[in-house]
C-alpha positions, 0 to 999 in steps of 0.5 A, a space after each residue: 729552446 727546444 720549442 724555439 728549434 722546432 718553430 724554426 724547422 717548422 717555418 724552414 719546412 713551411 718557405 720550402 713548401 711555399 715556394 714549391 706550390 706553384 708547381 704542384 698542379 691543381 688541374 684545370 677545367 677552364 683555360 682560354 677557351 673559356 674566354 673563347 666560349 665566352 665571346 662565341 655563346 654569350 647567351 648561355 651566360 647570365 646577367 649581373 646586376 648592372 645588365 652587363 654579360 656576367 662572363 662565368 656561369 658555373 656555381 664552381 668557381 675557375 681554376 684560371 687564377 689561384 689565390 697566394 696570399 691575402 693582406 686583409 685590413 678589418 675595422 668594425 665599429 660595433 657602436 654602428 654595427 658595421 664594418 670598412 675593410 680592405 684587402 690585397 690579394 697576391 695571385 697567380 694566373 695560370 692561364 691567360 684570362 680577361 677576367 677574375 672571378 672571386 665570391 661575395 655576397 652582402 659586400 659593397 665594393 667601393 673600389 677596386 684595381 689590380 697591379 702586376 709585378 712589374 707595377 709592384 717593382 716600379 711602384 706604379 699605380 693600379 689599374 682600376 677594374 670594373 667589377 660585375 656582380 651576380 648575386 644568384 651565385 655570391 660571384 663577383 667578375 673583376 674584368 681587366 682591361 688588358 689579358 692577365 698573362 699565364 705563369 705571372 702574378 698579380 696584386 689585386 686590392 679592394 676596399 669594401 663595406 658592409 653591415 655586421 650580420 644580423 644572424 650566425 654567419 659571416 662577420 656578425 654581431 653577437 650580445 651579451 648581459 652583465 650581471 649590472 644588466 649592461 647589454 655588450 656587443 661583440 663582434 666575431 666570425 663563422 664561415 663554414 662552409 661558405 660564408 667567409 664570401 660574406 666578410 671579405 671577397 675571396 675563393 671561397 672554396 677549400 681548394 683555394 688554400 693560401 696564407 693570411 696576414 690580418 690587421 683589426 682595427 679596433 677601440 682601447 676596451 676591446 681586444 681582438 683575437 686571430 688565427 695567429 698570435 699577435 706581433 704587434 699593437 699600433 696607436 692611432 689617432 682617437 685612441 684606436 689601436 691596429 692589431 697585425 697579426 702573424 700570417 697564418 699557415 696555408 690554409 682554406 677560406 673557411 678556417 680565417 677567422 677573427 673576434 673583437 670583444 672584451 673577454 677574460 681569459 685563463 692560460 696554460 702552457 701545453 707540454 710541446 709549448 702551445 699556449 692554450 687559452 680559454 676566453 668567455 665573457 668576464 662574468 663567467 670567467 670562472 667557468 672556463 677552467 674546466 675547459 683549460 684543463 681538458 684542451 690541455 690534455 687533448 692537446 698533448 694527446 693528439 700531438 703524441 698519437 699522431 705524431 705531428 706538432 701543432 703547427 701554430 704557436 697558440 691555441 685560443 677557445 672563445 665561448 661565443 655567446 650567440 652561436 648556431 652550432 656546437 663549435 667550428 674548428 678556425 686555425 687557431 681561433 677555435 669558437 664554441 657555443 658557450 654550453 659547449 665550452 663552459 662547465 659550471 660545477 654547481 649546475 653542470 651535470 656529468 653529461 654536461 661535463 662529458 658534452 663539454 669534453 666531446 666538444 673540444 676533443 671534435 674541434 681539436 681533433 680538426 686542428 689535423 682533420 680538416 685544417 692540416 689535411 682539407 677535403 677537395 670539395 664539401 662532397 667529402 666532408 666526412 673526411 674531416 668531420 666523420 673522423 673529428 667524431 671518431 677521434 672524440 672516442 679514442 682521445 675521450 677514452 685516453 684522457 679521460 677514461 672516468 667518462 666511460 665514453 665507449 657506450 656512448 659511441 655505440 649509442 651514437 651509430 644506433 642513432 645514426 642507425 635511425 636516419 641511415 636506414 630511410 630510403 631518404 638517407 644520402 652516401 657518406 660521399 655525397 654530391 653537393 653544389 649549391 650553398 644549401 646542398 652544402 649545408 644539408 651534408 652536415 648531418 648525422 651521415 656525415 659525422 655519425 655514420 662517418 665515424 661509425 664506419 671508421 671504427 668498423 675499419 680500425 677493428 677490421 685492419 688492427 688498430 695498430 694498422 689503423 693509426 698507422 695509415 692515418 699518420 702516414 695520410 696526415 703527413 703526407 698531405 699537410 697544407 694539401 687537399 686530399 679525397 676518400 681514395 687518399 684515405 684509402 690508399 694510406 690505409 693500405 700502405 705500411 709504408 711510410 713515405 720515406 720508405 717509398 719508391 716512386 712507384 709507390 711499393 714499400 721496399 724498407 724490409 728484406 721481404 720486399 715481394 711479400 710485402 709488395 704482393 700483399 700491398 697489391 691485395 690490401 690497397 684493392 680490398 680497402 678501396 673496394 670494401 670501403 667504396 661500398 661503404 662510402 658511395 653508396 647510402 644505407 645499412 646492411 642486414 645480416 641475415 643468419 640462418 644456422 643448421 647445424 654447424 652450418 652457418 648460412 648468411 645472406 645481405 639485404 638493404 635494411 629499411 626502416 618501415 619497408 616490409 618485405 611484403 611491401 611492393 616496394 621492397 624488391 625494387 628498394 633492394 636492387 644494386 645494394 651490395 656491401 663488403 661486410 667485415 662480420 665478426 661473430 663469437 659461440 657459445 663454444 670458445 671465447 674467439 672472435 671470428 672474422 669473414 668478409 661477406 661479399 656476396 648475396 649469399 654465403 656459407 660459413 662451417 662451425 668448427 664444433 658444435 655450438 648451442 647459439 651464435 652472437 654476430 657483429 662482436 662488441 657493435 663495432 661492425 655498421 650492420 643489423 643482424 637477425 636470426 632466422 630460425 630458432 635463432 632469437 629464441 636461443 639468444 632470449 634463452 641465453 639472456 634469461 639463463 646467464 647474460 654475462 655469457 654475452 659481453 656488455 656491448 653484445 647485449 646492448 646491440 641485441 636490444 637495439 636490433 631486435 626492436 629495429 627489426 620490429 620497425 622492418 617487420 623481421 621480428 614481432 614486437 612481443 619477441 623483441 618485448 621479451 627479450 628485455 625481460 632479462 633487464 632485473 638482472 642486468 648489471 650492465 647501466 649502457 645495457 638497462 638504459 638502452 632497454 628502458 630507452 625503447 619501453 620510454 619511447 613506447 610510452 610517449 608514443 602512446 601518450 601522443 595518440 591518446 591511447 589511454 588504456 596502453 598508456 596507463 599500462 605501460 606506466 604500471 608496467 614500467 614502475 613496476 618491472 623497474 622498481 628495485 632500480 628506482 627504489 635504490 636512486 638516491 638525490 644526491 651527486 655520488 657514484 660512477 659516470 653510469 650511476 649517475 646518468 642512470 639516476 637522472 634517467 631513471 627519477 626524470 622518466 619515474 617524475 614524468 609518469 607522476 609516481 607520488 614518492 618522486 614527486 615529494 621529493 622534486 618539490 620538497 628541493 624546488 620549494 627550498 631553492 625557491 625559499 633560498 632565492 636561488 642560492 641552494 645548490 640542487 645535485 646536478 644529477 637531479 637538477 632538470 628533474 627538480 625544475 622540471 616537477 616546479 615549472 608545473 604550478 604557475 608560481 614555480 613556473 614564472 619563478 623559473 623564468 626569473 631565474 632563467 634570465 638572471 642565470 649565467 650559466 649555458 647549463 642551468 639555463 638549458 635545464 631551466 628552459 626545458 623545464 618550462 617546455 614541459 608546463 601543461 598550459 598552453 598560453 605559457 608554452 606560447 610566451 616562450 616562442 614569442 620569447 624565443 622570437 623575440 630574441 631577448 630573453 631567450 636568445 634566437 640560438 636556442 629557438 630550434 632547440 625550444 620548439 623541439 622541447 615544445 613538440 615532445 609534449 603532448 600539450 604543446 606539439 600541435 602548437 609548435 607546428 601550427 606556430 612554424 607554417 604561421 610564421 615560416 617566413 619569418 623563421 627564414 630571416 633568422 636562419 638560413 635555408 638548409 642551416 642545422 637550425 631550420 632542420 631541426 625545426 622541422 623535423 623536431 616539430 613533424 616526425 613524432 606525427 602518426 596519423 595520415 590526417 597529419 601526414 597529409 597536412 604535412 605534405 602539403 605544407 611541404 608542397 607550398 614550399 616547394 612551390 615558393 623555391 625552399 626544397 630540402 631533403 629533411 622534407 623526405 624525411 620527415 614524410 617517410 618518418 611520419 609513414 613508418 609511424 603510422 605503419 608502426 602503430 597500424 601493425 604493433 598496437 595490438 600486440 603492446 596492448 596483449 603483451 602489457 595485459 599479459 605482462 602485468 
């Protein structure tokens, strides 16, 4: 009942709002004289595809005409692989126009008209319209035989055709393997960003909301899912069945989305009453519970924190067996790689579980972020995606607190930290028009930093302050669009809009003029703080210089791989000023103290004498700080003496700043080697781990040059200084979250460099699975490992092989593939890429990831690259321009380059795409990540050859 009573205030809520949009303004930049300009300057409009005048010119799509509401009809045949569809669009024209313009691409439109609503009223017939199209920009014109009038709505219906996709966009085809070995088609939509144009023509733009009523068209052996739940089945001829489906909430294009397939599903009930389920193809059904469990408590924990219902009456996750990225976040119809959605205890490991875990904490977290409250334009995707990522730490950390997922966080802004510091990096807010500028936003900057800085924000304003102002700002623009300023403004309003006055000054206690001042203060200093932190691109350096009780700190733009002696630097430096919330803590209380640094330069006062001085508490500040001075000695000294007197997260950030000030050139690599010398006696896991991180890293970097001597001596050195670790690793699934990744990553590095007692180990389990045929269940903790040890004989390799095509599990088979990546034999690393090409057994999904895996070993990384500027064309046709995929190509195959001899080659592969139209800012990147390479290397070596000679 009381589930009942809030779904009737919710659609109570819902028809008010409805019938009020109309008068909400969506300001427009076209009007008539549009249509003016248009018959005046004809030569500034392009072409369509008929040689007719296209009457619009801009990659934006016009005001003149908003979408309402859409009535759309799909039938795919998944035997002919396509799909007859049809649609009504009710509109509103809100300035008289001769013309509509709607995105399309790859439709074939069949038919189209348009009815006003006095044809509507007299049931007269549409008229039909003529309908120009230009590719170049995915544009259809419908043009009108007489002028739509301004204030009137109108119906325009279409009837269209098309292919189901070939590839990961759009309404597309996907298969899947039977345990029989039957190959079963399915058919399911991706649409984000700008690819619902390629499934029905539409406005294909997030300010365009409006609602959908959905009807599929389908055989009696599949099932078809939508946003909404389903109301009714009809029974047609030759026994097909037409699902109708609920109309959705208002919403943007690019979360309609809709599957026909034949899966099984689990359910639960959440505690508001949302029926959540969980989908997968039926051989791996009993993968799928874990993921019911966890949606169910992200679920009620979102409804409770930010204290606004679900707005839907269900809840569907479907593990879509061919997917591009990890997950997208549909109204309602939540789809997911299946790695990203299923858990399989036998093969699954505890970063498996927590990957999982991320995953659906991200796209339910958008089920407010994003599709409650849209960004305006892709410009401030961060909004929703820079948040879905910040809300994974605090959810996570909530229900499920055996995940410890705090350091992962961190570990997350450090690696944020690596791309934001090029000069190649981008604003947080950045500009983006094109279908592949809007593709290329999401990145690292958008999610990772994005949430980085959101955290820096909470711990700035008090978390209380926080959730405070995020519930106002989802509340007060639900089913709206919203942009950064928006933010900030609910951020710095106690208020809530109940509270308010029209003027916007929160009235609701008796210390009105207090509250109203610091109301004033708080609303300039969040905007203005955070507009450092949004538009403009890159990360601070802190620089700390303390005399006596005199603290002296200055701001710099830091640069990975720019010296200051650099002749670049000075100009690379110029207008970057951040409003930096630093926090710091002594050695003489256990305070944390806060100041908002401004200015270039700034001069703090001591209250008392202090022996050393910790900035950035806890990490949760997105800067780099380095201690001038005496300053690195005292905090080496410190570690080395007693570490605990630093908190757990303070020394992981000293690891990580002190050998990113090395890639600066602000600190020697020998100082930043010995800070890590205190590690034997580190009982923080997040902390040994970070420090074996870079000592790995080193490693491989050495090994890819061929540098023999240094190779040879960091291996001594790792598995000796490492030993008492390692010896205490058992093979067996046991311990904490952290002891158990620490068990993974301590056997996988010490089986790489070939230590004897490992390797025993790893082939004693790989012959006893292969004895068992695969029926052993090897610890998950260990399981990559033991693969990996077995993929080195042909025997084990071809075996793994086998397996790999047998397995249905996304995680073994992960492991498996990677495992295989790792063989020393050339013409067997090239039998995955025809693989991977092929598409077959190794699914064209996972390419990306597999000439990544190629790259990293030395056997295997001039292959991978010589392989992508072979066949670049045909990579093109199956992953688009600017996708996740094509960048993760190029840079998982480039940016572990060192020399100039592979710079250059690079460069000019990248000049002969330029020259045939693909440009995409990963190209920079990637240069400028080869150049700080080399620089690394020129200026580093010698100091890690003495060091080690030293150390060891």
């Amino acid at each position: 009942m009381a589930n009942s009573c809030r779904k009737l205030i919710f659609n109570i809520y819902i028809g008010f709002y409805c019938s009020a949009v109309i008068q909400i303004c969506i300001c427009s930049q076209f009007t008539s004289s549009s249509i003016v300009q248009f018959n005046k300057d004809r030569g500034a409009f392009p072409v369509a595809t008929n040689g007719e005048l296209f009457p619009w010119h801009e990659l934006r799509l016009p005001t003149m005409v908003i979408p309402l509401h859409y009535d759309l009809f799909v039938h795919p045949n998944l035997t002919s692989l396509d799909f007859v569809a049809s649609e009504k669009i009710e509109v509103l024209v809100r300035d008289a126009t001769q013309f509509i313009i709607l995105h399309s691409k790859d439709l074939e439109i069949m038919n189209v008209t348009l009815q006003s609503e006095e044809d509507l009223r007299y049931r007269k017939p549409g008229k039909k319209l003529t309908v120009l199209s230009y590719p170049a920009h995915e544009q259809i014109a419908l043009l009108v035989p007489e002028k739509l009038m301004a204030d009137l709505r109108y119906s325009v219906a279409i009837d269209f055709q098309a292919k189901l996709a070939d590839g990961f966009e759009g309404f597309y085809k996907s298969t899947y393997r039977t345990l029989g070995g039957e190959t079963r088609t399915i058919a399911v939509t991706d649409f984000e960003p700008t690819q619902a144009r390629m499934a029905f023509p539409c406005f294909d733009e997030p300010l365009f909301k409006a609602n959908f009523s959905i009807k599929i068209r389908r055989e009696s052996r599949h099932i078809a899912l939508s946003n909404m739940p389903k109301v009714k089945t009809i029974e047609l001829e030759g026994g097909l069945l037409e699902d109708h489906f609920e109309t959705t909430v208002k919403m943007s294009t690019y979360l309609v989305a809709y599957i026909v397939c034949d899966f099984n599903s689990v359910s639960g009930i959440a505690s508001s009453g949302v029926k959540v389920s969980i989908h997968a193809a039926p051989d791996k059904w009993s993968q799928t519970h874990y993921a019911l469990e966890a949606s169910l408590k992200l679920l009620d924990f979102y409804e409770n924190y930010f204290d606004i219902h679900y707005p839907l009456a269900k809840l569907d996750l479907v593990a879509i067996p061919d997917f591009e990225s990890g997950a997208m976040e549909n109204w309602g119809l939540v789809t997911y790689r299946e790695t990203s959605l299923l858990f399989d205890p036998k093969t699954s490991s505890t970063s498996d579980k927590l990957w999982v875990t991320k995953v659906i904490a991200h796209e339910l977290a958008h089920q407010w972020f994003g599709n409650l409250v849209t960004m305006e334009w892709w410009n401030d995707i961060w909004l929703k995606e820079g948040f879905a990522t910040y809300m994974e730490h605090i959810s996570i950390n909530v229900t499920y607190p055996e995940l410890q997922f705090d350091d992962d966080f961190l570990n997350m802004c450090f690696e944020v930290i690596k791309r934001d510091s090029l000069n190649s990096s981008h604003p947080i807010s950045n500009q983006a028009e094109t279908s592949t500028q809007i593709k290329e936003m999401f990145d690292a900057v958008s999610y990772e930093k994005g949430a980085c800085i959101l955290n820096m924000l909470k711990d700035f304003l008090s978390e209380e302050k926080f959730k405070k102002g995020i519930i106002h700002y989802l509340k007060k623009f639900s089913y709206r669009n919203a942009k950064h300023d928006d933010l900030w403004s609910s951020l710095s309003n106690d208020c809530l809009e109940s509270d308010s006055t029209s003027g916007g000054f929160c009235y609701s206690d008796s210390k009105r003029t207090s509250n109203t001042l610091a109301f004033l203060r708080e609303n300039v200093e969040v905007k203005q703080m955070m507009a450092t932190w949004t538009l403009q691109k890159g990360i601070p350096l802190v620089v700390v210089n303390r005399e006596g009780r005199s603290l002296r700190l200055q701001q710099e733009r830091f640069l990975n791989g720019v010296f200051k002696e650099d002749p670049e630097w000075g100009a690379l430096q110029e207008r970057y000023l951040w409003h930096i919330p630093v926090t710091y803590s002594t050695s003489s209380s256990n305070a944390i103290h806060r100041h908002i640094l401004k200015s270039k330069t700034d001069t703090l006062d001591l209250p008392e004498k202090t022996s050393w001085v910790k900035f950035n508490v806890d990490s949760n500040g997105y800067y780099i700080v380095h201690y001038e001075g005496h300053g690195w000695y005292q905090l080496i000294t410190l570690l080395n003496q007693n570490h605990t007197l630093l908190r757990p997260k303070d020394r992981i950030s000293l690891i990580h700043d002190a050998f990113q000030l090395v890639s600066a050139g602000r600190l020697t690599l020998d100082k930043a080697l010995d800070l890590t010398r205190y590690l034997q006696h580190e009982t923080s896991i997040p902390a040994l781990l970070k420090g074996l991180e870079y000592l790995e890293l080193f490693y491989h970097i050495m090994e890819r040059r061929n540098v023999s001597d240094v190779t040879e001596n960091l291996k001594h050195y790792l598995l000796q200084y490492f030993k008492p670790a390692i010896d205490k690793q058992s093979w067996r699934d046991e311990g904490s979250v952290w002891d158990r990744r620490l068990r993974s990553a301590l056997l996988k590095l010490t089986c790489y460099l070939n230590h004897a007692p490992c390797i025993q180990k790893a082939t004693e389990l790989f012959s006893q699975w292969m004895e068992s045929n695969g029926k052993l269940n090897i610890p998950t903790d260990v399981l990559k490992i033991v693969y990996s040890v077995g993929a080195q004989t042909t025997a084990g390799w071809n075996y793994l092989l086998e397996q790999y095509e047998l397995s249905l599990s996304g995680a073994e088979k992960n492991k498996i593939l990677y495992a295989l990546s790792t063989s020393k034999h050339q013409e067997k690393l090239m039998k995955l890429i025809e693989l991977g090409m092929e598409g077959k057994v190794i699914k064209t999904q996972d390419l990306a990831a597999l000439l990544h895996a190629i790259a990293r070993n030395p056997k295997g990384q001039q292959l991978a690259w010589n392989f992508v500027k072979e066949n670049w064309i045909h990579l093109l046709k199956k992953f688009e321009l600017g996708s996740f995929p094509i960048r993760m190509i190029i840079s998982g195959t480039t940016s572990h380059f060192s020399s100039k001899d592979e710079l250059q080659e690079v460069k000019l592969f990248f000049e002969s795409l330029k020259a045939q139209g693909s440009h995409l800012e990963i190209f920079q990147i990637v240069l400028e990540t080869i150049s700080k390479n080399i620089k690394w290397l020129e200026k580093n070596l010698p100091t890690l050859r003495n060091w080690l000679l030293i150390s060891i």
